[in-house]
VOGU-232785 format. One record per residue (C-alpha): z negated, x negated, y. Coordinates in steps of 0.25 Angstrom, whole numbers, plus 2048, in hexadecimal, padded with zeros to 3 digits. Example, Ala and Ser with C-alpha at 12.3 -4.5 7.8 and 13.67 -1.06 7.14 Angstrom:
2
7E17CF7EE;7E37C97FC;
// end
This chain:
66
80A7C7837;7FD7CD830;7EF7CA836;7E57C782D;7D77D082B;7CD7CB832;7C07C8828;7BC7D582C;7CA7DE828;7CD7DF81A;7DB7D9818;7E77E481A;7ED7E480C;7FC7EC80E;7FD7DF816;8027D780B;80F7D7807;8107E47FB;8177E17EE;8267E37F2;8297EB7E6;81E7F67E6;8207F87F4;82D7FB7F4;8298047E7;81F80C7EF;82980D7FB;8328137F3;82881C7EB;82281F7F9;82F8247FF;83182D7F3;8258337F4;827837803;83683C7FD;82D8467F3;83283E7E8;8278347E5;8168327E6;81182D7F1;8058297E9;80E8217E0;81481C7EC;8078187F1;8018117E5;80D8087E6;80B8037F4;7FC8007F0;8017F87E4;80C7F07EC;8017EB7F6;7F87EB7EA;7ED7F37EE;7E67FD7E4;7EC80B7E4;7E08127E9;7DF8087F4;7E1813800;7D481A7FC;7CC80E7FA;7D1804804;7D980C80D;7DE800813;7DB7FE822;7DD80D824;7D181381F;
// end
């Protein structure tokens, strides 16, 4: 079940559901990476586009963790 922002939260945006086939591409690209055989950035830039979220959207919005 997701709660809904209040008016004074912005809206979570990896709580919608992510393009099925980018993120399974960027989990697989991700495990690469972490195998030495891949780029996490790559990987990264996938997992933004699956929820489709701009690629420098962790230095800008940082989501809720910044």
């Amino acid at each position: 079940m997701t709660i809904p922002a209040t008016t004074t939260e912005k809206a979570d945006p990896l709580a919608i559901k992510p393009d099925p086939n980018k993120a399974a591409s960027a989990c697989r690209q991700l495990i690469r990476a972490q195998a030495g055989r891949g780029n996490t950035e790559k990987a990264l830039n996938t997992a933004l586009a699956a929820f489709g979220l701009p690629d420098d959207y962790l230095d800008t919005e940082g989501g809720r963790w910044k």
